[in-house]
C-alpha positions as CSV (number, residue, x, y, z in Angstrom):
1,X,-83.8,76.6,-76.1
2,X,-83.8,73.0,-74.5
3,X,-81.0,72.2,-77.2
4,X,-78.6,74.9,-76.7
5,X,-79.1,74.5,-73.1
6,X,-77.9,70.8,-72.8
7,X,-75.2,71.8,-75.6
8,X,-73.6,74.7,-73.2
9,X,-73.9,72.0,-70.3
10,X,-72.2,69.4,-72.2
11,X,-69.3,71.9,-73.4
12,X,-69.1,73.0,-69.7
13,X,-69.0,69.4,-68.4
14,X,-66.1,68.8,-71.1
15,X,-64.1,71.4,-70.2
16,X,-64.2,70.9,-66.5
17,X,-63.1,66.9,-67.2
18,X,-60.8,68.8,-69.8
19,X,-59.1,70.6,-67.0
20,X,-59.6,68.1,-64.5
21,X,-57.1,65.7,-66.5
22,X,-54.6,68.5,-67.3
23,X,-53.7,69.4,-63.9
24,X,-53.6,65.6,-63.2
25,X,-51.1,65.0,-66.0
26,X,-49.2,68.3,-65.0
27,X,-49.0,67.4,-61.3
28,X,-47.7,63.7,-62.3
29,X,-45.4,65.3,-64.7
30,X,-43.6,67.2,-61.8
31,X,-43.5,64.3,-59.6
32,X,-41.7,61.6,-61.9
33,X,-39.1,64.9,-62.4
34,X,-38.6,65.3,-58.9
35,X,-38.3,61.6,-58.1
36,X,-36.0,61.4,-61.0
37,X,-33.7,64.3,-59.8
38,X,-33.7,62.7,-56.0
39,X,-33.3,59.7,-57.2
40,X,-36.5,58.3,-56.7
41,X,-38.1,57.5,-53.6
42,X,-35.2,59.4,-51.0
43,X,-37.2,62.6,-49.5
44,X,-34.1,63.2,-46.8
45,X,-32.8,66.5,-47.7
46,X,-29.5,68.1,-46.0
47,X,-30.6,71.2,-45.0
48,X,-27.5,72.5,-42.7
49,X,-23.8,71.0,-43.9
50,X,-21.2,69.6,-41.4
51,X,-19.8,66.5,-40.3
52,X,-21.1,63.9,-42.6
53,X,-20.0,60.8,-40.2
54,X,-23.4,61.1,-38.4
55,X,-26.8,63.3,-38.6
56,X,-28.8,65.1,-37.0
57,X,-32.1,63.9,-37.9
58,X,-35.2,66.7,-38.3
59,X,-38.8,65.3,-38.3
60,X,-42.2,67.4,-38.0
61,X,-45.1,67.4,-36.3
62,X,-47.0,69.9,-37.7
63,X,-51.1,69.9,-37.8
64,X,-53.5,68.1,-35.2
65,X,-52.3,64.5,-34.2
66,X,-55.4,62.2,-35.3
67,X,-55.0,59.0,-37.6
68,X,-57.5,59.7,-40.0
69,X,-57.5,58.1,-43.3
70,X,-54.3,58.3,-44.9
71,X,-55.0,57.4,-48.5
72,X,-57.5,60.2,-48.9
73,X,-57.7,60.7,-52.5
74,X,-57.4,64.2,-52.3
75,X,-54.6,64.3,-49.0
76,X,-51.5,66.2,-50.0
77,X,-50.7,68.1,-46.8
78,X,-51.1,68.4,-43.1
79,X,-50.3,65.3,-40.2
80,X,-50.5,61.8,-41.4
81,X,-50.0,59.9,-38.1
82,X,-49.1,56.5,-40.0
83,X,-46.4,58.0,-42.0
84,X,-44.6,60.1,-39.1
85,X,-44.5,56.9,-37.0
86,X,-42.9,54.5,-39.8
87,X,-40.8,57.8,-40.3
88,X,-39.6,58.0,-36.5
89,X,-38.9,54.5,-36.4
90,X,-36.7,54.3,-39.2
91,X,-35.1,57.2,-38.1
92,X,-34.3,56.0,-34.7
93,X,-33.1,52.9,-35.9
94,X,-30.6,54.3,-38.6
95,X,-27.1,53.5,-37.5
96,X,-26.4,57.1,-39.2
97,X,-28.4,59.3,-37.6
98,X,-27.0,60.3,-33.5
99,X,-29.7,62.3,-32.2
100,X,-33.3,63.9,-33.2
101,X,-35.0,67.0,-33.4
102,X,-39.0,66.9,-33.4
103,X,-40.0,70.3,-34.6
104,X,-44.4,70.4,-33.4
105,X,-46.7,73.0,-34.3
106,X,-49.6,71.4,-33.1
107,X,-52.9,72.0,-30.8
108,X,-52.9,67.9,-29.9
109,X,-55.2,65.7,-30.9
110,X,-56.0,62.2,-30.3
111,X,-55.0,60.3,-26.5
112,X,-53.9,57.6,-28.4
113,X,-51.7,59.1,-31.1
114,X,-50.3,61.7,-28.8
115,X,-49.2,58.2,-26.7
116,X,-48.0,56.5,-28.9
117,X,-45.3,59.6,-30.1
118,X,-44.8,59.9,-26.4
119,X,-43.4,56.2,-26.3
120,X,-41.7,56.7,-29.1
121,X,-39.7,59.5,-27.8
122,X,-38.7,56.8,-24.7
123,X,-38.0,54.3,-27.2
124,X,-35.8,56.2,-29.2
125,X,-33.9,57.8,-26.3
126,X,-33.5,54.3,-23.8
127,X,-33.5,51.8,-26.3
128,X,-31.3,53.3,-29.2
129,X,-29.4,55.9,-27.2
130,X,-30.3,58.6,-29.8
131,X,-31.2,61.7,-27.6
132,X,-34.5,63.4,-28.7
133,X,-35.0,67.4,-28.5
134,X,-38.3,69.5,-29.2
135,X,-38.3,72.8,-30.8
136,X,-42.0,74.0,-30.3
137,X,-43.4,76.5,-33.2
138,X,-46.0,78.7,-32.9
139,X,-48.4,76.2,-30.6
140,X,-47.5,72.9,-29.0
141,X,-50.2,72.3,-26.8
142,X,-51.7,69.4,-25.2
143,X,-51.5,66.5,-27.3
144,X,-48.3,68.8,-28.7
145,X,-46.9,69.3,-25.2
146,X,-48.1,65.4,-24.0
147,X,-45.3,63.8,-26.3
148,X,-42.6,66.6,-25.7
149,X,-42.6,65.9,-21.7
150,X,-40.0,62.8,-22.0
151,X,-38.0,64.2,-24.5
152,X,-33.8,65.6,-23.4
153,X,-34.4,69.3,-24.1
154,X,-37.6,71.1,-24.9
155,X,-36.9,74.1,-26.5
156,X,-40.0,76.8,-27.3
157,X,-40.3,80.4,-28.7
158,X,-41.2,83.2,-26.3
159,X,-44.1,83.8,-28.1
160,X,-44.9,79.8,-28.3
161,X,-48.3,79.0,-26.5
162,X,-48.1,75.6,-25.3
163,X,-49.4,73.8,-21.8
164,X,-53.4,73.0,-21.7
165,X,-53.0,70.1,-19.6
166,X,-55.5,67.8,-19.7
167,X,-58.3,66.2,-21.6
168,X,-61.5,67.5,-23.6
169,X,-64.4,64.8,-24.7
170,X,-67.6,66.6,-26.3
171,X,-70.5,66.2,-28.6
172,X,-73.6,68.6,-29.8
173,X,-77.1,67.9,-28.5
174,X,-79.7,68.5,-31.7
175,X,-82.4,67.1,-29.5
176,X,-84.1,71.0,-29.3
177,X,-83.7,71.3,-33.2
178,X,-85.2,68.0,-34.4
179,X,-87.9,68.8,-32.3
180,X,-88.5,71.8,-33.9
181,X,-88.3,70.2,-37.6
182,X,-90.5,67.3,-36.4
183,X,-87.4,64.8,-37.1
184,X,-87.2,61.9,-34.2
185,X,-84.9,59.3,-33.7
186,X,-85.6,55.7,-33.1
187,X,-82.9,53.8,-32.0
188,X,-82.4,50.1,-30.6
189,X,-79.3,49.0,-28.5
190,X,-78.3,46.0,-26.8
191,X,-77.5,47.9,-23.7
192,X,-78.2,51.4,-21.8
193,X,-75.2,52.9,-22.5
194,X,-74.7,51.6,-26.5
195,X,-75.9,54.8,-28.0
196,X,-73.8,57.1,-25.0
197,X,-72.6,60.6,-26.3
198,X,-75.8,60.4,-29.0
199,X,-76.5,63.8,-30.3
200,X,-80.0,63.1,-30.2
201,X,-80.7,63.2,-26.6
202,X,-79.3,64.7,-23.4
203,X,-77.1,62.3,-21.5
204,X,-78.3,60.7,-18.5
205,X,-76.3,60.9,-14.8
206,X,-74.8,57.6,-14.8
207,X,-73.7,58.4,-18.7
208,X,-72.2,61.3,-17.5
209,X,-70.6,59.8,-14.4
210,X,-69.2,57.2,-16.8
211,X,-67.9,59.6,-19.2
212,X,-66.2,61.8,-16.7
213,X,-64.3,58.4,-15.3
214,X,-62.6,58.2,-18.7
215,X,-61.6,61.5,-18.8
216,X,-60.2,61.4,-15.4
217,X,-58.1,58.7,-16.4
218,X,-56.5,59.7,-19.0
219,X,-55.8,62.9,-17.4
220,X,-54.7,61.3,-14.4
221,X,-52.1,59.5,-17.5
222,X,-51.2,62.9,-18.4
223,X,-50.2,64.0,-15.1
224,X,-48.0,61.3,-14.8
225,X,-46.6,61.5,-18.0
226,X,-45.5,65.3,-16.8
227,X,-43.7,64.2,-13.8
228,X,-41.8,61.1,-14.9
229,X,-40.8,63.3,-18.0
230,X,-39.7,66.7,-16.3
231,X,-39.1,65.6,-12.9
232,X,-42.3,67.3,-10.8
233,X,-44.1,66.6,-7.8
234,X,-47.0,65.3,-8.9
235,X,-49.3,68.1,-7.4
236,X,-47.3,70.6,-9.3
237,X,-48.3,69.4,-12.1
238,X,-51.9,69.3,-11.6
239,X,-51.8,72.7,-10.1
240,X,-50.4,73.8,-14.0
241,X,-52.6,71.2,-15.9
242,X,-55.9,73.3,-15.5
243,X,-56.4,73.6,-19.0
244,X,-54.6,76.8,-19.6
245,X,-52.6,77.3,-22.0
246,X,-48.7,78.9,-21.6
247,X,-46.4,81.2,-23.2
248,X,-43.2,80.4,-23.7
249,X,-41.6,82.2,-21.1
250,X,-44.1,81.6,-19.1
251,X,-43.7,77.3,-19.8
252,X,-40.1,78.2,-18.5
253,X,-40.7,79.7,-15.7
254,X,-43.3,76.9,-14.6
255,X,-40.3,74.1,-16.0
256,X,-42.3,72.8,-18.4
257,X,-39.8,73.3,-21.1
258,X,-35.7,73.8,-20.4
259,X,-34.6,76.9,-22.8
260,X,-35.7,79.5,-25.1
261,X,-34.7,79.5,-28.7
262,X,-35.5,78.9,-32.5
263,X,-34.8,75.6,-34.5
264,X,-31.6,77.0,-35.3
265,X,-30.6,77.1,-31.4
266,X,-32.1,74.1,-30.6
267,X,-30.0,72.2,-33.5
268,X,-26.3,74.1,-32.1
269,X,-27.7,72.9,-28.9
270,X,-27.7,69.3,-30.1
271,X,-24.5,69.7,-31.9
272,X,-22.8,70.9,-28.7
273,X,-24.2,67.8,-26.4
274,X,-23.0,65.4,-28.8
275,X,-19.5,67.0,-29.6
276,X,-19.6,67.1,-32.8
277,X,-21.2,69.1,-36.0
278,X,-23.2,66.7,-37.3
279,X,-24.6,67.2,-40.2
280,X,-28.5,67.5,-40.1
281,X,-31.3,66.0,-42.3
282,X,-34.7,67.0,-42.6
283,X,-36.8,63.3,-43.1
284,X,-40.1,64.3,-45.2
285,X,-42.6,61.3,-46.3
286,X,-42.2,60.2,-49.4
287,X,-45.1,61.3,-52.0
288,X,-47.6,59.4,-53.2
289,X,-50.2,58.7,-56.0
290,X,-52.6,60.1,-53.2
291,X,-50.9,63.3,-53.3
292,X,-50.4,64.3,-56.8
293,X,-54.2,63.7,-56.6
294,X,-54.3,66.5,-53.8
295,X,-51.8,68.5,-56.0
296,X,-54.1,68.7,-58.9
297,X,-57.5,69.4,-56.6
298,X,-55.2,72.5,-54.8
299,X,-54.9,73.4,-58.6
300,X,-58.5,73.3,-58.8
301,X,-60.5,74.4,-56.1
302,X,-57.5,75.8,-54.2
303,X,-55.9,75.4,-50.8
304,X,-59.2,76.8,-48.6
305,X,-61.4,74.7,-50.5
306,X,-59.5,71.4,-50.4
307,X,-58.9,71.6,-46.7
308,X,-62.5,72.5,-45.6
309,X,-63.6,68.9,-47.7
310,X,-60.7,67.1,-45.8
311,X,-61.7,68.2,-43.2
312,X,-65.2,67.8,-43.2
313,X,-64.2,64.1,-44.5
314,X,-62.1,63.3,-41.5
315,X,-62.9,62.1,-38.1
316,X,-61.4,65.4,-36.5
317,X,-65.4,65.9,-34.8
318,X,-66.3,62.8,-33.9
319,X,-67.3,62.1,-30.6
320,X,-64.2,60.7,-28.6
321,X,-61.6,61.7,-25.5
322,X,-59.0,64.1,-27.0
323,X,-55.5,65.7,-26.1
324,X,-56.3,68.9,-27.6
325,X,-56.2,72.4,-27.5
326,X,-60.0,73.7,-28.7
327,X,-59.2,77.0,-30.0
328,X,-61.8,77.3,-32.7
């Protein structure tokens, strides 16, 4: 019985390697055909004809805004933070393209990522004189709505929920469980306030008083960004940045965002301020090794099982100040 036994696990293992290399080979296959149809590395597509003198430029935002580890081996959708910023700066750099659209669909994320989009947006409008405009999906909040506020034109769906203003920093506290298991914790620090934020003990007062002074600060950043970027008092802003979260017509009537439309609105919209029908371009990251990787484990295990691992791999709950939306 022992025999057969290690024989139906070897067979098993076999064909699971079997299929493993299969999808790998398939996926590869289909990349080197698409690269060699759009001419290799190019992933601009034109996806609404017209003048062809200038673009219209169309990135995405789409997914929380944290720089976690790009070269995942299994990564082949969702935000890579690295990749839209080399994308937006080439963009806004290219002596062909006249403006650009940012489409987000994001709950936020990280204080720094969302920033650095945010300066972007400045950069690209002040330094290269290419006007930037928003079209908000389904959610742009926080983070999502933190590097909209400079931009020309926000544009968001009625049924778009965007706003929550401000700033969210939390950890869990196990200390209750391992005490139950019998598990403790020995740690040794160089100072107090090394091991702040530990799951395995409650915070002290001056940790928390610490703690709340970040916070603080980078919502008093947020504030600020508001008002520079939509031209608001101050304590207008802070009476909307509670947290909550808008709808679109509701953002509107608070002039958080300028107009109500689709992509397709916010693109005529464009055309019209620049006086012309540009042509416009959607700019997608070019794929990877990394990715046909993803493509074959989505072939596998399937989308809902791919993104729980990435997820679970990624630093999306680690312990740090976020722009973000906690729905979930």
């Amino acid at each position: 019985m022992k025999a057969r036994r290690w024989i139906a696990l070897g067979i098993g293992a076999f064909i699971l390697v079997f299929s493993v290399i299969t999808s790998l080979s398939l996926a590869m296959n289909t990349y080197s055909q698409a690269n060699w149809l759009a001419g290799a590395y190019d992933e601009s597509v034109v996806i609404q004809e017209g003048d062809p003198s200038g673009s219209i430029a169309l990135l995405e935002v789409n997914g929380a805004i944290i720089n976690t580890t790009s070269d995942s081996l299994f990564s082949a959708e969702g935000y890579n933070h690295s990749n839209f910023m080399d994308l937006f700066y080439q963009t806004m750099s290219s002596p062909n393209v006249e403006g650009i659209i940012i489409a987000v669909d994001s709950p936020g994320g990280g204080v720094l990522e969302s920033a650095e989009i945010h300066d972007a947006v400045i950069e690209a409008q002040e330094n290269y004189g290419k006007p930037v405009y928003i079209s908000m999906g389904s959610m742009a909040a926080s983070g999502g709505y933190y590097l909209a506020a400079p931009a020309e034109q926000i544009f968001a769906y009625p049924q778009t929920l965007t706003g929550s203003i401000g700033v969210i920093m939390s950890s869990l506290n196990i200390t209750e469980l391992l005490d139950k298991i019998g598990v403790e914790e020995t740690v040794y620090k160089s100072g107090p306030y090394k091991d702040m934020m530990s799951g395995t003990r409650p915070p002290t007062e001056e940790e928390d008083e610490i703690l709340q002074s970040i916070v603080d600060e980078y919502y008093d950043e947020f504030v600020e960004v508001i008002a520079n970027g939509r031209g608001m008092d101050e304590e207008r802003v802070r009476e909307l940045g509670d947290g909550r979260i808008y709808t679109g017509r509701q953002a509107l009537e608070a002039g958080l965002i300028d107009e109500l439309g689709s992509i397709n609105d916010v693109i005529a919209a464009m055309q019209r301020d620049l006086g012309s029908n540009y042509q416009v371009i959607a700019i997608e990251p070019k794929q990877g090794l990394t990715s046909m990787f993803g493509l074959a484990a989505e072939k596998i295990f399937g989308k809902a099982e791919q993104k729980q691992g990435l997820m679970e791999l990624t630093e999306y709950n680690q312990p740090r100040a976020m722009y973000l939306y906690d729905y979930e």
